[in-house]
Residue frames as qw, qx, qy, qz and C-alpha x, y, z in Angstrom:
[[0.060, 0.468, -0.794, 0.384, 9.29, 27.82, -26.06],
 [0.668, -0.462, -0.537, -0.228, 8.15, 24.51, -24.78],
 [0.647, -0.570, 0.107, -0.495, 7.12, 24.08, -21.16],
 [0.166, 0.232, -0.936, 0.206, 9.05, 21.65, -18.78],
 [0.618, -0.219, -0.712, -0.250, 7.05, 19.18, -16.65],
 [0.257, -0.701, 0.383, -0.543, 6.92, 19.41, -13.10],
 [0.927, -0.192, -0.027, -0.322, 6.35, 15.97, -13.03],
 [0.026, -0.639, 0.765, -0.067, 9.44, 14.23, -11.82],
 [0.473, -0.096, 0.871, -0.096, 8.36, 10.51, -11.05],
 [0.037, 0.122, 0.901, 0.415, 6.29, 8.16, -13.09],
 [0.315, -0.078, -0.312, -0.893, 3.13, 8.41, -14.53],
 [0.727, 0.080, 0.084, -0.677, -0.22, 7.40, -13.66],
 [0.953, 0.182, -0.087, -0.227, -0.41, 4.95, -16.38],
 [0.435, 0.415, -0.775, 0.193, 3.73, 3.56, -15.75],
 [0.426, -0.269, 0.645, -0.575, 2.45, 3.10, -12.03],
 [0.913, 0.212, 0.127, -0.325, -1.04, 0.99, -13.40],
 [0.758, 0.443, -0.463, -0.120, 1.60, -0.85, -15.78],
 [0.253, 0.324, -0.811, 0.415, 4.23, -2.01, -13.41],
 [0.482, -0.051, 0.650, -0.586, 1.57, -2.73, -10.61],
 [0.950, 0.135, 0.155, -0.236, -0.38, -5.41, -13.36],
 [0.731, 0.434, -0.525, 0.039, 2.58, -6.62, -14.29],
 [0.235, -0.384, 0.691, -0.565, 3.82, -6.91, -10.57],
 [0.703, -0.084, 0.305, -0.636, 0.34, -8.75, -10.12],
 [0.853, 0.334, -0.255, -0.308, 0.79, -10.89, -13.23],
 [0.351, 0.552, -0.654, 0.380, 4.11, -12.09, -11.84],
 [0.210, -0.375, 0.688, -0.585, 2.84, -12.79, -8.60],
 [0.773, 0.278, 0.062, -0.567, -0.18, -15.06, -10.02],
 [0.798, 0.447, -0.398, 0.068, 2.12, -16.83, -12.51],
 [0.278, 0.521, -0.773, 0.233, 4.17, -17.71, -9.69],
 [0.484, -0.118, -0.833, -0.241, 1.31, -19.43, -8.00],
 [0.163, -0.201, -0.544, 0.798, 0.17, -17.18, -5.18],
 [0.114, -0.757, -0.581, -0.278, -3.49, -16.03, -4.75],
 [0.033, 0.202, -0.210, 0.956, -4.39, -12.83, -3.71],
 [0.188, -0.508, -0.803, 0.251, -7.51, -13.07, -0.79],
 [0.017, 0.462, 0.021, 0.886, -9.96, -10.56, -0.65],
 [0.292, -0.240, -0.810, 0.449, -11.17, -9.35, 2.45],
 [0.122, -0.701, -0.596, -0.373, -14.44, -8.11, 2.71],
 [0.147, 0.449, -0.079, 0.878, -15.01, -4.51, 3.97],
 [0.567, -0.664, 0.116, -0.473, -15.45, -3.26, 7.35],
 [0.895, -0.286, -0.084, 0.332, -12.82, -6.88, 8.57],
 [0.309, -0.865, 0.377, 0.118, -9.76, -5.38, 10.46],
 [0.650, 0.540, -0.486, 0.222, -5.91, -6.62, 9.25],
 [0.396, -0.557, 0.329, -0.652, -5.55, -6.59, 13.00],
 [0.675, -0.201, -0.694, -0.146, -4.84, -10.07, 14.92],
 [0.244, -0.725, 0.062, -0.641, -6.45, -9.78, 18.14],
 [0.941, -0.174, -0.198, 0.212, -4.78, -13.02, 19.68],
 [0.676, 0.280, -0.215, 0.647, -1.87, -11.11, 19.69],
 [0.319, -0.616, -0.340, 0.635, -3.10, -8.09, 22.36],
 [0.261, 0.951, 0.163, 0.006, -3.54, -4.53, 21.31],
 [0.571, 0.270, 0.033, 0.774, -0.53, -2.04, 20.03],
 [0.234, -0.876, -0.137, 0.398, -0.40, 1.03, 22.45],
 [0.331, 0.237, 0.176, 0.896, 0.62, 3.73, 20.12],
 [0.106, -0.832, -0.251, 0.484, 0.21, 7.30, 21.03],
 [0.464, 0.469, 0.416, 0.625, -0.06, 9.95, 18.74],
 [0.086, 0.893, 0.135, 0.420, 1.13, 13.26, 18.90],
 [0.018, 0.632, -0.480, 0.608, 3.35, 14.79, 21.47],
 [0.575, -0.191, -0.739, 0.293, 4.83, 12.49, 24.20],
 [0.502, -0.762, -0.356, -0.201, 3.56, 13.27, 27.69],
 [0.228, 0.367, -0.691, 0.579, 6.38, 14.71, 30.41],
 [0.709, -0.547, -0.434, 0.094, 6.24, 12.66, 33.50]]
């Protein structure tokens, strides 16, 4: 008797395929992709900080 899968979504390698073809698509439409060197934030700090609170709101 064979075995089912447990896997329900895509594979590994469908994921890798569709994400270089995504890429190739996004290239070929004439858009660069910038890398940004590790340890720079995504973060623009012109704009003021983002007061998020995590975990369980305080009662006042």
């Amino acid at each position: 008797m064979a075995t089912k899968s447990k896997q329900s979504g895509p594979t590994t390698r469908e994921l890798r395929e569709s994400l270089e073809e995504d890429v190739k698509a996004f290239l070929a439409s004439g858009k660069k992709i910038t890398q940004i060197p590790n340890g720079v934030s995504g973060v623009d700090s012109s704009k003021g900080t983002k007061n998020i609170a995590l975990g369980q709101a305080q009662k006042r």
